[in-house]
C-alpha positions in Angstrom: 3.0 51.7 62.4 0.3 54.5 62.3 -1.3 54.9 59.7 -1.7 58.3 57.6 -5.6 60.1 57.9 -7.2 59.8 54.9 -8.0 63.2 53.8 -10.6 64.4 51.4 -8.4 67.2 49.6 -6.4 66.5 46.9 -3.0 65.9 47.8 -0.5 68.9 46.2 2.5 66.6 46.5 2.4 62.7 46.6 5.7 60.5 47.3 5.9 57.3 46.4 8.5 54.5 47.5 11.1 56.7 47.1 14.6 55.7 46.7 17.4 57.5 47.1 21.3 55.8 47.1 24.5 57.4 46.9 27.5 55.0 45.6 30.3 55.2 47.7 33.9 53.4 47.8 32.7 51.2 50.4 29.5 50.7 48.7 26.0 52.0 48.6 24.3 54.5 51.1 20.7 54.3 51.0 19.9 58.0 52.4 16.4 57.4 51.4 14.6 54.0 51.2 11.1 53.6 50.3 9.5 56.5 51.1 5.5 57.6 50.9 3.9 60.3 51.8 0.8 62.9 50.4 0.4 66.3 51.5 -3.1 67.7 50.7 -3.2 71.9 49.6 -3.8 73.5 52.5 -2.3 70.4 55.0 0.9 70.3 56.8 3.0 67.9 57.4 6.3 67.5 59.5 9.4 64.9 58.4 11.0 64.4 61.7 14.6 62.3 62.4 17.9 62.9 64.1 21.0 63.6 61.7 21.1 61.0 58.9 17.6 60.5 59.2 17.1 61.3 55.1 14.9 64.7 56.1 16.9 66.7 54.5 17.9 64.2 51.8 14.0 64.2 51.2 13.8 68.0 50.6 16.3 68.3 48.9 14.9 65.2 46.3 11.8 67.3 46.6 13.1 70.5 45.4 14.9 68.6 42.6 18.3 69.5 43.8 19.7 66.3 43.7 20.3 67.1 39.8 24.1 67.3 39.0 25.0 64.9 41.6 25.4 60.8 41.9 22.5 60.2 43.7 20.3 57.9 42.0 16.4 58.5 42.6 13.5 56.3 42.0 10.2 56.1 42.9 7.8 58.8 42.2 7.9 62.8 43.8 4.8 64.5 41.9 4.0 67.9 43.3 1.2 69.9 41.6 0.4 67.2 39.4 4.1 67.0 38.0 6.7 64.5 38.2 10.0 65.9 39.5 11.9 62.9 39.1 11.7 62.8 34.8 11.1 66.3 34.8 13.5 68.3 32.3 16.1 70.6 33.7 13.9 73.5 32.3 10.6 72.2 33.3 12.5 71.8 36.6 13.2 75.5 37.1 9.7 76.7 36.2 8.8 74.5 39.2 11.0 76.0 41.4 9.5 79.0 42.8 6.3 78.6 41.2 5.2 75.5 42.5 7.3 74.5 45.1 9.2 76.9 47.1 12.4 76.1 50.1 13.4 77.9 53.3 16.4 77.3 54.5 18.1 76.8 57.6 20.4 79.2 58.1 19.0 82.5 56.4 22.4 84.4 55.8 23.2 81.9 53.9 20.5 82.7 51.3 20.6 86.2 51.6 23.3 87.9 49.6 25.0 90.7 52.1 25.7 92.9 49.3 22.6 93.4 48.2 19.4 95.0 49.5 16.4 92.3 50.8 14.1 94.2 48.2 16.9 93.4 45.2 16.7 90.3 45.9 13.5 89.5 46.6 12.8 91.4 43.0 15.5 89.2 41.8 13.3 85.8 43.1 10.1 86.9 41.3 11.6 88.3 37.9 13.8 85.0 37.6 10.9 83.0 37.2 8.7 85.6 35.8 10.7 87.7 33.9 7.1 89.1 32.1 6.9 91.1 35.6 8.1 95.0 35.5 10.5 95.9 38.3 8.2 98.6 39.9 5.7 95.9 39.9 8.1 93.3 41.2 8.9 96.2 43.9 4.9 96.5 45.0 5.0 92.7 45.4 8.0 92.9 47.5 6.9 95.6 50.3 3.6 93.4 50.3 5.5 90.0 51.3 7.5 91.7 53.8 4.2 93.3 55.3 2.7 89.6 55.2 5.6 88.0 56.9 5.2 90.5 59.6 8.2 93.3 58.7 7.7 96.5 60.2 7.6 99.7 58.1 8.3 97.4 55.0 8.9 100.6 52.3 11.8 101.3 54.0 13.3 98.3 55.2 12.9 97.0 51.7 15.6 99.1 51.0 17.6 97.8 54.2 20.7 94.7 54.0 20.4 91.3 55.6 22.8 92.6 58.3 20.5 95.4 59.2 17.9 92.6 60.3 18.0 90.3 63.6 18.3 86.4 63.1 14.2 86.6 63.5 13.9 89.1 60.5 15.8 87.6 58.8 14.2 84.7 59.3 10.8 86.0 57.9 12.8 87.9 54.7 13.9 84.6 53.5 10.0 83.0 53.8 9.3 86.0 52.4 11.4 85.6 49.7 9.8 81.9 49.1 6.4 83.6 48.7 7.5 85.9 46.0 5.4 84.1 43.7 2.6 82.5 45.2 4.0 78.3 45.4 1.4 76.0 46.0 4.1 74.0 48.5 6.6 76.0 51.0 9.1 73.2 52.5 11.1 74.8 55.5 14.3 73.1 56.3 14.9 73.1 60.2 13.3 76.9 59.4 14.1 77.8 63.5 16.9 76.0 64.0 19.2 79.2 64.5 16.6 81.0 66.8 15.6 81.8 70.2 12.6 80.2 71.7 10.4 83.1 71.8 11.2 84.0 67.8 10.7 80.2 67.0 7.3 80.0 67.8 6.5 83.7 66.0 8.2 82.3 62.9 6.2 79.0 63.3 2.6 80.7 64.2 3.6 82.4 61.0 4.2 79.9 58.7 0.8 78.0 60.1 -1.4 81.4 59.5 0.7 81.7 55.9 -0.6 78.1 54.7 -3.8 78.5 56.3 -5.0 81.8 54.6 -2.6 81.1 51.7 -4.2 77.3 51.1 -0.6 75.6 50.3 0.8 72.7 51.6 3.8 73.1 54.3 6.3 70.2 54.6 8.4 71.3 57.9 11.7 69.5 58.3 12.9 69.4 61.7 15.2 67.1 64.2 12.8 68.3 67.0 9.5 66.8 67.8 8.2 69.9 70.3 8.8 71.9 66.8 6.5 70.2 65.0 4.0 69.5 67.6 1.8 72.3 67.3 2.5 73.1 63.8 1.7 70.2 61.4 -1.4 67.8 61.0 0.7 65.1 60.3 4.2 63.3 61.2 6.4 61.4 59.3 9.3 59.7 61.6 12.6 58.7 59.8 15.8 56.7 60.4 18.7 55.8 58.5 16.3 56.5 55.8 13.1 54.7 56.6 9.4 56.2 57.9 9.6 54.1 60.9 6.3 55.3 61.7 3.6 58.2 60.4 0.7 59.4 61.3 -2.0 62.1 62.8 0.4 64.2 65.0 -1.5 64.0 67.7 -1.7 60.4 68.3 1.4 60.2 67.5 2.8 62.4 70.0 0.4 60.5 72.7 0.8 57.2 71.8 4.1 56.6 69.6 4.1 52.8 68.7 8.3 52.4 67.8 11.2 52.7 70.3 12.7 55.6 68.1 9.9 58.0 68.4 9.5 57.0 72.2 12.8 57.8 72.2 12.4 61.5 70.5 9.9 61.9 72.8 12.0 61.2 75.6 14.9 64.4 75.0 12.1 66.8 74.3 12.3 69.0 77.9 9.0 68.3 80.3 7.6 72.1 80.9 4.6 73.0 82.8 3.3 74.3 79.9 2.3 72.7 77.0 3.6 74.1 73.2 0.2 75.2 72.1 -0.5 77.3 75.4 3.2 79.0 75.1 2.3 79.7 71.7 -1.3 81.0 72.6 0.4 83.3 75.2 2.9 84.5 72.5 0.1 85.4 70.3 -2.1 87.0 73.0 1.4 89.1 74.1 2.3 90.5 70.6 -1.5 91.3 70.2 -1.9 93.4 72.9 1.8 95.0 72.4 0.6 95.8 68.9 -2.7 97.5 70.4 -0.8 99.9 73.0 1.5 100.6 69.8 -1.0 101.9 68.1 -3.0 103.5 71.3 0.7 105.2 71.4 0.7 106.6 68.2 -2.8 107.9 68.1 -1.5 109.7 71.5 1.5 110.6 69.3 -0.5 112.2 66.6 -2.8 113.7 68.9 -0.3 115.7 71.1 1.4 116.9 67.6 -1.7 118.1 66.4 -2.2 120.1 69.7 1.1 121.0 69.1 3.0 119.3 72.5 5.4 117.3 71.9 5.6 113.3 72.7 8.0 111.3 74.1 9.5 108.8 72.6 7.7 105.9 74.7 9.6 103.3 72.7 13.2 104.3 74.3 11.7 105.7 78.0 14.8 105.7 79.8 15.1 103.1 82.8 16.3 104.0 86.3 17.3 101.0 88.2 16.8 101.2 92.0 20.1 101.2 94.0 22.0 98.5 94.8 24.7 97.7 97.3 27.9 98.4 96.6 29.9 95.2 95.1 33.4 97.1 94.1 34.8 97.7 90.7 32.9 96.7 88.1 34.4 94.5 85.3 32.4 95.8 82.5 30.5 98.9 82.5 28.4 100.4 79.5 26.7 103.6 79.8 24.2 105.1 77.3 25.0 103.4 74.3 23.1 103.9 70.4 22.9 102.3 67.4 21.3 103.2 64.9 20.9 102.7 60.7 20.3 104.6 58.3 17.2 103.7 56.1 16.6 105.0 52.8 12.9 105.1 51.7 12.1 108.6 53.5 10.2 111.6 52.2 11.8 112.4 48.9 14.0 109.3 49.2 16.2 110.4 52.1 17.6 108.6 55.1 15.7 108.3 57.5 16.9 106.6 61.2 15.9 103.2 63.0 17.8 103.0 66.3 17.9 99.8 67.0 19.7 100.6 70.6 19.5 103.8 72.2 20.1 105.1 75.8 21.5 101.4 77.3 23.2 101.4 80.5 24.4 98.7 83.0 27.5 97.3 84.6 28.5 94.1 85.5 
């Protein structure tokens, strides 16, 4: 089994032979069994397995939420210098949030659809700080969803989850785990639910958030090409047991047990490696961000002079001829959708088209 490196920070959550067993009629489950682990503030590490592995057993012992339940659970779970396992229930809560903070998998799940992201991300702040104003609680909310990456966040804080794509939604939710500043973010098979593309934007986000943020990620996933170029560390599990652990990157190139060889072997081979796909991404939505705003400043310029500027972002798209096929069995011409966003001038609606002018047949 590798071995863990040593590192010189202090760890912000340490794991210690922890135990977790679920009494059944046909006996005990041990979903957890003996597991130990240290994540230093500002580290990363990734808890990979297959279903049943005890991942997400493991994050959910680490969040505490095991509470109410039969498991039983020994061995030791300190994060931030605290002991979650004897922890009260109220000592528990104060945690929550504070200290240690959970993404979940599927984000409509967390997000209430009847309620605006900003409510509830107000909500996830004043719950645990309750000392906090609402306008202030507001501020903070239009600054996480500008740090996760939300476009135009004054008004889409005023926007429902089903105003958002999977991706967005995505980022409201870690948004909503960064309410108030946690010294630990575990994300539960975070990009599970995503494309390709939005999975590595949501996971070069989560590595700049911990990196400029200095707090410890713990990234839960069933896939080893997720974690690959996101943690510093991996901890393999099965049937509840760190088969083996160590650096990621040695790892990854020289696994020592059958079961990681065997991960290893149903990631899909691709000419290109994670970390250069990833590169490209960022290199991509860099320069897209640079002719946005090269567009705009054309915008503003041609308004000032007073001409008028096309909207660049919806430049209708004439396809070249094709041969004639026959009837077509679906054909869509010129189709819009658009919302209505409060958060205007003066508070009124303003719109984001999220389609507009769309045309093809099939």
């Amino acid at each position: 089994m590798s071995e863990s490196v040593p590192s010189s920070a202090s760890p912000v959550v340490r794991v210690e032979d922890l135990r977790v067993v679920f009494p059944t009629m046909d006996g005990d489950v041990h979903a957890v069994n003996g597991l130990s682990f240290e994540v230093p503030a500002g580290g990363a590490l990734g808890i990979v397995g297959e279903s049943g592995s005890g991942k997400s057993v493991t994050s959910l012992a680490l969040m505490g939420l095991h509470r109410g339940s039969r498991a039983r659970i020994t061995g030791s779970i300190e994060v931030a210098g605290q002991d979650v396992v004897s922890a009260s229930d109220r000592k528990l809560r104060r945690m929550r949030g504070n200290d240690i903070a959970m993404v979940f998998q599927d984000p409509m799940q967390s997000l209430h659809p009847q309620f605006t992201v900003g409510n509830q991300l107000v909500e996830a702040l004043r719950v645990h700080r309750p000392e906090v104003s609402r306008s202030e609680a507001r501020a903070r909310a239009v600054r996480s969803l500008e740090r996760v990456g939300i476009p135009h966040p004054q008004k889409r804080i005023n926007s429902y989850p089903h105003e958002f794509s999977g991706g967005m939604r995505q980022r409201v939710v870690i948004a909503m785990g960064l309410m108030c500043d946690p010294k630990v973010l575990l994300a539960d098979e975070p990009t599970t639910a995503l494309d390709v593309t939005v999975q590595a934007q949501v996971l070069d986000l989560l590595d700049e958030l911990r990196t400029d943020l200095g707090m410890g990620l713990i990234l839960v996933s069933h896939d080893l090409a997720v974690v690959a170029g996101s943690v510093d560390e991996v901890v393999v599990m099965r049937h509840g047991v760190a088969v083996e652990r160590g650096d990621v990157r040695t790892v990854l190139a020289e696994p020592e047990h059958p079961y990681t060889r065997a991960l290893l072997a149903a990631v899909p081979r691709v000419d290109l490696s994670r970390a250069q796909r990833r590169a490209r991404d960022r290199a991509e939505r860099a320069q897209r961000t640079r002719q946005e705003q090269r567009r705009s400043t054309g915008a503003t310029a041609a308004g000032e002079a007073g001409a008028k500027e096309p909207d660049r972002a919806f430049a209708p798209f004439t396809p070249e001829p094709k041969e004639e096929r026959g009837e077509p069995l679906l054909r869509v011409e010129d189709v819009a959708q658009r919302f209505g966003v409060r958060g205007g001038v003066w508070g009124r609606t303003t719109d984001f088209w999220a389609v507009k002018g769309v045309s093809f047949d099939l």
